[in-house]
Every structure is written in structure tokens, then in C-alpha cells.
C-alpha positions as CSV (number, residue, x, y, z in Angstrom):
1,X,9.5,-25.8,-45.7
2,X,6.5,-25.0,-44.0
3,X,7.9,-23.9,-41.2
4,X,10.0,-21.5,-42.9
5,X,7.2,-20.4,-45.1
6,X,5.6,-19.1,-41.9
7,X,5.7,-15.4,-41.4
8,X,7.9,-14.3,-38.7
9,X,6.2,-12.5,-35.2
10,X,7.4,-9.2,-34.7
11,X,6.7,-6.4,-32.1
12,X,5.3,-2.8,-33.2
13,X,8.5,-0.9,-34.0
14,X,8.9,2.1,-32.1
15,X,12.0,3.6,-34.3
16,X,11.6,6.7,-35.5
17,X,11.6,10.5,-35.2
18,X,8.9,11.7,-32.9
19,X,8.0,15.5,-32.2
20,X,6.0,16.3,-29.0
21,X,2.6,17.1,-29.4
22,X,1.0,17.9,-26.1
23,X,1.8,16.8,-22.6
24,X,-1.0,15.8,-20.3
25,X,-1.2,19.1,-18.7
26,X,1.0,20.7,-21.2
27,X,3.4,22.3,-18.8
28,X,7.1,22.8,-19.8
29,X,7.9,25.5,-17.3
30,X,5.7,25.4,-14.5
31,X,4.5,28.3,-12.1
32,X,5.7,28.5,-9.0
33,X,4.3,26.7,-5.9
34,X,2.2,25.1,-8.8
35,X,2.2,21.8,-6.8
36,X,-1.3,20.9,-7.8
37,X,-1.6,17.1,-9.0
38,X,1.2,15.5,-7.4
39,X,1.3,13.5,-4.4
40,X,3.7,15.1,-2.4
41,X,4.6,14.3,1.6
42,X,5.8,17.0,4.2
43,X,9.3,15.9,3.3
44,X,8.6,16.9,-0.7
45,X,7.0,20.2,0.3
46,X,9.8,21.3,2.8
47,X,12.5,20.6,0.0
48,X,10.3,22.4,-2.8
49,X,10.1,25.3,-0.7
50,X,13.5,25.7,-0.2
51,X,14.1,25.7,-4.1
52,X,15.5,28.8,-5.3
53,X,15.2,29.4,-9.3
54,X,18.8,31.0,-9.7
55,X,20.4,27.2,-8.8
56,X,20.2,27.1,-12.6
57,X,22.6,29.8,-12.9
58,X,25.5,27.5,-11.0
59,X,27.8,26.5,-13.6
60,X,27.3,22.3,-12.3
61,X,23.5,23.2,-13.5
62,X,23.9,24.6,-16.7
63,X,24.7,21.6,-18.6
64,X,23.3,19.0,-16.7
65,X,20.7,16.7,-19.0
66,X,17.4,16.3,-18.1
67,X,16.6,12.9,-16.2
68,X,14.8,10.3,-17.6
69,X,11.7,10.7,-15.3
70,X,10.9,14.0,-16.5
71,X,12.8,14.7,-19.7
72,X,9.5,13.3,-21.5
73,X,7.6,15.9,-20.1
74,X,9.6,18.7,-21.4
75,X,9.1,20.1,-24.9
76,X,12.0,18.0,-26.8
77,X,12.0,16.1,-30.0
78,X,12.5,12.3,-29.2
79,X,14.4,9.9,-31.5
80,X,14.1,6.4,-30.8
81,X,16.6,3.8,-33.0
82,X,16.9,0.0,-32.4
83,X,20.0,-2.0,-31.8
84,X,19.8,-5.8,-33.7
85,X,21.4,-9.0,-32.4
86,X,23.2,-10.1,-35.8
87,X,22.0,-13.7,-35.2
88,X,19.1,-14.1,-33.9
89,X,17.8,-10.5,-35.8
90,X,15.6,-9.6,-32.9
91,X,15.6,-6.0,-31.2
92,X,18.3,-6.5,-28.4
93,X,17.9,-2.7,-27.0
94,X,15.8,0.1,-27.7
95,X,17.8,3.5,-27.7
96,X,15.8,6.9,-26.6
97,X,17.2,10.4,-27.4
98,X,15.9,13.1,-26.2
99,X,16.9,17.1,-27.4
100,X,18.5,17.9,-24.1
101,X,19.2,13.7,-22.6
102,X,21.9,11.2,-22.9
103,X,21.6,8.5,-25.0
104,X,19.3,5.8,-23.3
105,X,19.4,2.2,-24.1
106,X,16.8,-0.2,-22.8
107,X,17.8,-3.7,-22.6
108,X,15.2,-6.4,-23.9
109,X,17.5,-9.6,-23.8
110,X,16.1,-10.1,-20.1
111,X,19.5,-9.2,-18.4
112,X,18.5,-8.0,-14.4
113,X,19.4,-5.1,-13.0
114,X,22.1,-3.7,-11.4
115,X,22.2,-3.7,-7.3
116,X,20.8,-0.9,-5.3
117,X,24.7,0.1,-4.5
118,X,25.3,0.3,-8.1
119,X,25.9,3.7,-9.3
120,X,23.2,6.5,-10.6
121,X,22.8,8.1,-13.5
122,X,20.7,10.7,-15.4
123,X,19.6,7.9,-18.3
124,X,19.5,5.4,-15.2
125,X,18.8,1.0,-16.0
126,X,16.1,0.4,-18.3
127,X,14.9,-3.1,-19.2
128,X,11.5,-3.8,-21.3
129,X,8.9,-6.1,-22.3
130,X,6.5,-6.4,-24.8
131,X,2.9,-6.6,-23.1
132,X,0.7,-7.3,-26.3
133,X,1.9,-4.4,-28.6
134,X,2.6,-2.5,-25.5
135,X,5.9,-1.9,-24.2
136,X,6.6,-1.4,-20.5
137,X,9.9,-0.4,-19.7
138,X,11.3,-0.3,-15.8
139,X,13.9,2.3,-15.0
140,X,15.8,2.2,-11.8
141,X,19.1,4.0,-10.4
142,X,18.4,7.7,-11.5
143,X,20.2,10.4,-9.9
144,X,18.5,13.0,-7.6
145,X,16.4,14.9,-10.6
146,X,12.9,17.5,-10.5
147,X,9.8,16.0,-11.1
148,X,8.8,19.2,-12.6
149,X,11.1,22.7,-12.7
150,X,9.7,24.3,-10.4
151,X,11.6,22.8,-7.4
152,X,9.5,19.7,-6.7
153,X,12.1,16.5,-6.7
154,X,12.2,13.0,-7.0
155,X,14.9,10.9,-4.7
156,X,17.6,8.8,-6.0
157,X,15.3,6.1,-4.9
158,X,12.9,6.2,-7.8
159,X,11.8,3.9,-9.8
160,X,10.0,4.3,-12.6
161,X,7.7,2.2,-15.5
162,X,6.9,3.2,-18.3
163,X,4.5,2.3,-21.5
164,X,4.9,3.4,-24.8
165,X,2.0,2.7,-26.8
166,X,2.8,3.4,-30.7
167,X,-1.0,3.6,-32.8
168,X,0.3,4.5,-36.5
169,X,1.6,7.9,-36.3
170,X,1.5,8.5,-32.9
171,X,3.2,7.4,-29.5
172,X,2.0,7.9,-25.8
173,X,4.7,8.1,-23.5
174,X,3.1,7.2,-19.9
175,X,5.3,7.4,-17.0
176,X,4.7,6.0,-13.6
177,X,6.6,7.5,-11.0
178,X,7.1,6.0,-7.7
179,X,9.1,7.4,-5.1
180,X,9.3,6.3,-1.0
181,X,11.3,9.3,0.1
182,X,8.7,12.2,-1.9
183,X,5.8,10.9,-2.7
184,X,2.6,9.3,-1.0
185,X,1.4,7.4,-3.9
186,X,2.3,6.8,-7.5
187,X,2.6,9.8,-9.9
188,X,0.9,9.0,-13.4
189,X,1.6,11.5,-16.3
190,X,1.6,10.8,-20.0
191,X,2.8,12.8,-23.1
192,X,1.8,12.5,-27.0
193,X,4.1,12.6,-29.8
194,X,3.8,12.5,-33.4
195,X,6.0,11.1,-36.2
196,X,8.2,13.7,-38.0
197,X,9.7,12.0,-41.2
198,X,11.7,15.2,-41.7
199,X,13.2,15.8,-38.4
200,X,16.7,16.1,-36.9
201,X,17.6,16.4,-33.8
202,X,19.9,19.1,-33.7
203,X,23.5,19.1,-31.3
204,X,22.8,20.3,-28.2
205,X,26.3,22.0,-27.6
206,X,26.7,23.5,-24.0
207,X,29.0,26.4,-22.4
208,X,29.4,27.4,-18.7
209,X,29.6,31.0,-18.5
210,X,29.2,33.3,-15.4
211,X,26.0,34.8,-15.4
212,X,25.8,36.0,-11.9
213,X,28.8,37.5,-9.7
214,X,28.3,35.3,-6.2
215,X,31.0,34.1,-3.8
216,X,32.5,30.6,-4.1
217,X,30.6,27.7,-2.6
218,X,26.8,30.0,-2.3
219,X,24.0,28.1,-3.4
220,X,20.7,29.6,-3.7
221,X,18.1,28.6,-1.6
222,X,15.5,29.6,0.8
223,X,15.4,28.1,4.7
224,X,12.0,26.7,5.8
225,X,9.4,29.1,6.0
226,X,11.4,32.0,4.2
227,X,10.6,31.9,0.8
228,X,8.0,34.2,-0.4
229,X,7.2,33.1,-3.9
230,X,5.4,29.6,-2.5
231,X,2.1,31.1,-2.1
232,X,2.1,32.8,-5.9
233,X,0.5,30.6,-7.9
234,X,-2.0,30.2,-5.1
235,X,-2.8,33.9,-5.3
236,X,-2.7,34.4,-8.7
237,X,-5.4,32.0,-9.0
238,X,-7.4,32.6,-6.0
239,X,-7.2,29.0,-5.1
240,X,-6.4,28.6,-1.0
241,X,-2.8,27.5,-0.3
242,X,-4.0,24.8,1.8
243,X,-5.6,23.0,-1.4
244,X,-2.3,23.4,-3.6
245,X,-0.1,22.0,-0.6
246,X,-2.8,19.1,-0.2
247,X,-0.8,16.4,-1.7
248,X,-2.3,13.4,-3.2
249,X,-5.8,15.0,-1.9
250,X,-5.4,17.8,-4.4
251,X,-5.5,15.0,-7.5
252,X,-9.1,14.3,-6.9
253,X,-12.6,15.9,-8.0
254,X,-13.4,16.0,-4.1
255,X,-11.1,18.2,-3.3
256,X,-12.9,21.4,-5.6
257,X,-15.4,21.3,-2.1
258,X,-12.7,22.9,-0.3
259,X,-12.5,25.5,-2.6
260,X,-14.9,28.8,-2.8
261,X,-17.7,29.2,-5.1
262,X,-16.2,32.7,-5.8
263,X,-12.8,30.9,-6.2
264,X,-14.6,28.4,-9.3
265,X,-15.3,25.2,-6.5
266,X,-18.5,23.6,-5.0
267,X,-17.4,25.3,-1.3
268,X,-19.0,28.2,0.3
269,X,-19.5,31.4,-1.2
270,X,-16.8,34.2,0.1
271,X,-17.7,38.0,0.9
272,X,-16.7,40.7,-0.7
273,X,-13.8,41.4,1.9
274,X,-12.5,38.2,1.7
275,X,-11.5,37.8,-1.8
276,X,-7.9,38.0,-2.4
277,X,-6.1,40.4,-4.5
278,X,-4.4,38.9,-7.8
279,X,-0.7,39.1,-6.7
280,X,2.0,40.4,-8.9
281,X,4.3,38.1,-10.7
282,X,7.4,37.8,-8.6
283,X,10.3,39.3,-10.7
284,X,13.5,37.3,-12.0
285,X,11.9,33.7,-10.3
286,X,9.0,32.4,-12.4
287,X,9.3,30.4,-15.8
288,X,13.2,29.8,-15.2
């Protein structure tokens, strides 16, 4: 009798409608060649510059779900619901829902995952542990997906882990990207959400249509070296192109020392003739 009169240990419960509140840098639809902040490799930059914005218009894009390496950074309402073992009553899987996602279960009853030959999807294998009140979640076999939409990708060899930290009304969503074909080192983001007693995810109902007249098989891209929208961002900020293709380098304070005075960094001070005109935003391409 004193052992039952003991109360029972239970994890934070995560369950719950959450609304995003802000994003670590906030961005839903990035700018183009806005590469700052992420570690890219040559391999990462050559693929992001061939990116074309109108691939969204090809009728395999349209409804395709966001994966679940970035879909936390976009601006959707989250759901989260818990699945119960009906005998030992303890949480058996976590299940995530994002506005524009599949349905996304992560396992807690210790099971391993799959092997590497096993196939990809956009939710990919989640298992998690509690750490403390913490819980860390590892995500493996994702499809091919963006990192952010602006034509910087993560491989189909990702993996991912991830902490959600709940602290009453409010969850962090960190994500730890690591990636050996596109990235040099890990890629760290987080995003805030909020609980929203009176929320509901609406359906997110999805039609192909036609919305540009292109011959069969075309897919819009750019070939190395081509593509004149890269250096945008670059100009529109007067930031030199060098520093927003630096890679890793460009995620650290040192890096403002390669940058102008004139330009809002610690570098040398430009003449007159050297400062760049503001470019004009390319039509039709940005914020897709």
C-alpha cells in the first residue's frame, strides 16, 4: 500500500496546440542567394545556384509536404497528440502535425531504426528520449528536401536531432542538422511556439493545376555560373559576395572584418567610387 500510495513519475507533456511565434531569424521565405549563417561546402553552393524558383510551378512540386528538417521553420501551426500503451499507460509515440506535413510519429518504446537501405520519406524515423524534462528526438531517412526555400538543400543523408523544450506555455523547437554531402559542420536553428487553446488546424486540401505552359520533361534550372539572381541579396545589402558564399566562416562575429565600414563591418573604409549601387529586385524569382 505504500508503494501504490506513491505518486507516479511522469515526463512534461508536450500535447497540445502550438502556434509559431518567432523563428530564430524569423525567415519563412528567404531572399535569394541569402546564404548567410549556414555552413555550406562547394558542393551546397553549386546546387543552390542552380535553383530556379519556378521548380515550384511543376505539378510533382505543388503538393509536396514540407520535410521534417525544415517544416519547423516555416510559419505553420503545430499540433502535437500522444499515443498511450493501454497497459503500461506510458506515452508509446509522440505524433507532430504540422499545417502543410504528414503526420509524424516518434517512437519512445526504444525500437532502433531502420537500415540505411530502408526507404525515405518526407516525416522520415523519429525515436526520443527524455533528457531531464528535455526531449531529444533523432530523425533519420528523410528524402532530398531544402534547408531553407531559397534553393539551399539538405541530402537524403541527413540526420537530424532535435529538442523540444516545453516551459508552461511555450515550446522551443531546436533542430540540429547534420549533413556529410552539404554541409561543413552542424546547422543549429531553433523556433518558438506558443500554446493556442482555441486553435485548429485547418485541411490542407491540394490541386495540381497548370500554371505555366512549358514542354514535357523541362525543369527549371540554371547551369553553373548562369544564374544571375545569386549575387542579389548581396547587392541589395551591400555586403561582398565573397562573405555570403563564405560558408561556415560567415556564422561567426569574425567574419564582419571582411566587410566595409561603409558596408556596417569593422573592415576598411570604401571610396566613394566603390560603393555599389542597390540592385533592383529581380522580377517573378524572389519570395516564391
Amino acid at each position: 500500500m505504500v508503494l501504490m500510495s506513491e505518486p507516479a513519475l511522469a515526463q512534461v507533456d508536450l500535447s497540445g496546440e502550438w502556434a509559431p511565434v518567432r523563428a530564430e531569424d524569423n525567415v519563412g521565405n528567404p531572399e535569394l542567394g541569402d546564404w548567410v549563417g549556414i555552413p555550406m561546402n562547394d558542393a551546397s553552393r553549386l546546387r543552390s545556384s542552380a535553383w530556379d524558383a519556378s521548380i515550384y510551378t511543376l505539378p510533382e512540386w505543388q503538393c509536396r509536404p514540407h520535410g521534417s528538417a525544415y517544416i519547423s521553420r516555416g510559419p505553420s501551426q503545430l499540433r502535437i497528440s500522444k499515443e498511450i500503451d493501454p497497459v503500461s499507460r506510458e506515452v508509446s509515440a509522440w505524433h507532430l502535425e504540422w499545417l502543410r506535413s504528414v503526420d509524424r510519429p516518434i517512437y519512445m518504446d526504444g525500437r532502433p531504426h531502420p537500415s540505411p537501405n530502408a526507404q525515405h520519406t518526407w516525416a522520415g524515423f523519429s525515436t526520443g528520449e527524455w533528457i531531464g524534462d528535455t526531449l531529444r528526438v533523432r530523425v533519420t531517412h528523410l528524402k532530398e528536401e531544402y534547408q531553407r526555400r531559397n534553393g539551399v538543400f539538405h541530402s537524403d543523408e541527413i540526420e537530424v536531432t532535435q529538442y523540444l523544450i516545453r516551459r508552461g506555455n511555450y515550446l522551443t523547437f531546436l533542430v540540429i542538422a547534420y549533413d556529410p554531402v552539404y554541409l561543413t559542420e552542424p546547422l543549429v536553428r531553433s523556433t518558438e511556439y506558443q500554446l493556442a487553446l482555441n486553435q485548429n488546424i485547418a485541411p490542407y486540401p491540394c490541386t495540381v493545376v497548370t500554371e505555366v505552359d512549358r514542354p514535357r520533361g523541362v525543369v527549371p534550372h540554371y547551369l553553373p555560373g548562369t544564374n544571375p539572381d545569386v549575387g542579389w541579396f548581396a547587392k541589395r545589402y551591400n555586403i561582398p559576395l565573397d562573405v555570403v558564399m563564405a560558408g561556415a566562416a560567415n556564422m561567426y562575429p569574425e567574419i564582419r572584418s571582411k566587410i566595409p565600414k561603409s558596408r556596417g563591418g569593422f573592415g576598411p573604409e570604401l571610396p566613394p567610387a566603390a560603393q555599389p549601387a542597390a540592385a533592383p529586385r529581380p522580377a517573378n524569382r524572389a519570395g516564391q
